[in-house]
N, C-alpha and C positions, 0 to 999 in steps of 0.2 A: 492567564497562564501562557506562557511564551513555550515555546521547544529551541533551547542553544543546537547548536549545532553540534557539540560534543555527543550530543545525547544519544543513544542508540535505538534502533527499529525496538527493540523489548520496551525501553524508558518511554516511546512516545503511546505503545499499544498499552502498556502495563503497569505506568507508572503510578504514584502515588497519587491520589486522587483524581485518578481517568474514570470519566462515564463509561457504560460499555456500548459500544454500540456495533452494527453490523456491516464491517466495511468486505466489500468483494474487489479483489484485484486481480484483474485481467490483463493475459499478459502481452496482448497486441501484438505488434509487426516488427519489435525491434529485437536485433540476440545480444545483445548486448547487454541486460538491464542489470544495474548493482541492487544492491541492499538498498544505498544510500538515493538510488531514484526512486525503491520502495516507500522509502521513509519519507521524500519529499511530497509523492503525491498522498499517501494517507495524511500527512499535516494537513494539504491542502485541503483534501477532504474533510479531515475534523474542523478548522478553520472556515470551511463555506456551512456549514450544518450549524456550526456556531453562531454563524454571522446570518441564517435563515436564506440562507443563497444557495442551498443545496439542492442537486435536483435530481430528481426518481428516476432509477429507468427499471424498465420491468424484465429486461433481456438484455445477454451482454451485448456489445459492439461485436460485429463479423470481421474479423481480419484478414480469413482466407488461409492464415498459418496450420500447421499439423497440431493437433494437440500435443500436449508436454506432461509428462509425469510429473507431478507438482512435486513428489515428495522427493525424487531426482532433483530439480528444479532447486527448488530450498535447500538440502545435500551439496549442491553443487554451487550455492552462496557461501553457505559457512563454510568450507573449504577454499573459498577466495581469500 
């Protein structure tokens, strides 16, 4: 199963014969972040788990950024 590039953050999380699995994204050091960099690293993520090259972690990465109201945060994608 490929992911085009058409595709959107829903089709790659929800689409038609997705495994489900538990991805956590953290949103680091950058302000800038789109949808569309959303959707490149969960591929990539699906993609290394698929390919047995995934790897655990048990705590997120430390940034050092203020926390974000996630639901702001996503709010504030779909109005992009």
């Amino acid at each position: 199963m490929t992911v085009k590039e058409t595709e959107g953050l829903d089709t790659v999380l929800f689409g038609s014969g997705r495994e489900l699995v538990d991805i956590k994204c953290f949103r680091g050091d950058r302000e800038d972040v789109t949808g569309a960099d959303i959707k490149g690293q969960i591929h990539s993520a699906l993609m290394q788990k698929r390919m047995n090259r995934a790897t655990i972690s048990d705590s997120p990465p430390h940034s050092g950024v203020t926390k974000v109201n996630v639901r702001e945060f996503v709010a504030g994608l779909a109005a992009a």
